[in-house]
C-alpha positions as CSV (number, residue, x, y, z in Angstrom):
1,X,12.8,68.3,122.8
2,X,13.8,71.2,124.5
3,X,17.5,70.4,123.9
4,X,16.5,70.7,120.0
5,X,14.5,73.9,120.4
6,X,17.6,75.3,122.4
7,X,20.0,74.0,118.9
8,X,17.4,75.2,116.4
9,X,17.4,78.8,118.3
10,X,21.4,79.3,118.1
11,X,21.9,78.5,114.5
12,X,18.3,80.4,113.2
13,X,20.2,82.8,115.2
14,X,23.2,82.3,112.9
15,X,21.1,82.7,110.1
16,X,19.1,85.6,111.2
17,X,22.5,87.6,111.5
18,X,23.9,86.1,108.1
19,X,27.0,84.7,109.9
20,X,28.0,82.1,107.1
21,X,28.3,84.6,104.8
22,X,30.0,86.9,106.7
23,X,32.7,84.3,108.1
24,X,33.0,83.6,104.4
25,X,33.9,87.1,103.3
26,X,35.9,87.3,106.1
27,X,38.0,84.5,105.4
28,X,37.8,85.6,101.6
29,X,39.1,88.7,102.6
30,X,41.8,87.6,104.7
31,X,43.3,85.3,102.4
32,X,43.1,88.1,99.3
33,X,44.3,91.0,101.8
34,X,46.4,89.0,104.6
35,X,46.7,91.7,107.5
36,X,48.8,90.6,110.4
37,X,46.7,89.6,112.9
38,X,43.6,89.1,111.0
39,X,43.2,85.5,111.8
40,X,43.1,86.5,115.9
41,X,40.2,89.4,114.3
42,X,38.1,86.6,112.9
43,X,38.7,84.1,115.6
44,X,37.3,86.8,117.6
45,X,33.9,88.0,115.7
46,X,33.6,83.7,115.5
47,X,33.5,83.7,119.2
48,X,31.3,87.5,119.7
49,X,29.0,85.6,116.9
50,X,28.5,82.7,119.2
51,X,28.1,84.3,122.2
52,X,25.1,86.8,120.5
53,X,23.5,83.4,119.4
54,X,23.5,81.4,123.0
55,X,22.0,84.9,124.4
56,X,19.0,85.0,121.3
57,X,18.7,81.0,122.4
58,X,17.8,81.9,125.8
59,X,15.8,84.6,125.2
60,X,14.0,82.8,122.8
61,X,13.6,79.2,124.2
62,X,15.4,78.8,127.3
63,X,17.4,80.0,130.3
64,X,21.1,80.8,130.3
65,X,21.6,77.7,132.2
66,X,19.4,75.6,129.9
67,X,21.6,77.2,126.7
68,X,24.7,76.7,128.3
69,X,24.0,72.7,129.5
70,X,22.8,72.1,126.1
71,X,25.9,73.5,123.9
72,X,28.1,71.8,126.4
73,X,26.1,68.2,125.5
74,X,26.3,68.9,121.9
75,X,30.1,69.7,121.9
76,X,30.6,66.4,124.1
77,X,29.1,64.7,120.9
78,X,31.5,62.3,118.8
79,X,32.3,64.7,115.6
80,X,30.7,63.2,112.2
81,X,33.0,62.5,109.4
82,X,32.5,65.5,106.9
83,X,31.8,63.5,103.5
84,X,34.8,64.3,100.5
């Protein structure tokens, strides 16, 4: 249970911030306006954007720790085929 709390925090994180749709314009812009080096700039707000949601997780729900054990279980999970 508290592994799901610590889940649902980080992406209602996500969604709080509106980070779909900002990955979305950003990839929308990077493929209408390709800028050297653009992919490294998104790669880089995708990882800023994931650390600003494990640090709302724990102060919402858990400690550091608990957020950290928790994404590291869910990333250890086998991947589920995306249906076409």
């Amino acid at each position: 249970p508290q592994e799901l709390r610590v889940v649902l925090a980080h992406e209602t994180a996500h969604g709080r911030r509106r980070d779909p749709l900002v990955l979305a314009l950003l990839r929308l812009f990077q493929t209408l306006l390709p800028v050297p080096g653009a992919a490294v700039l998104v790669q880089e707000w995708r990882a800023a954007a994931e650390r600003a949601c494990d640090r709302e997780a724990a102060r919402n729900v858990a400690s550091p720790g608990r957020v950290a054990a928790t994404l590291l279980r869910v990333a250890q999970l086998p991947a589920v085929p995306h249906p076409h």
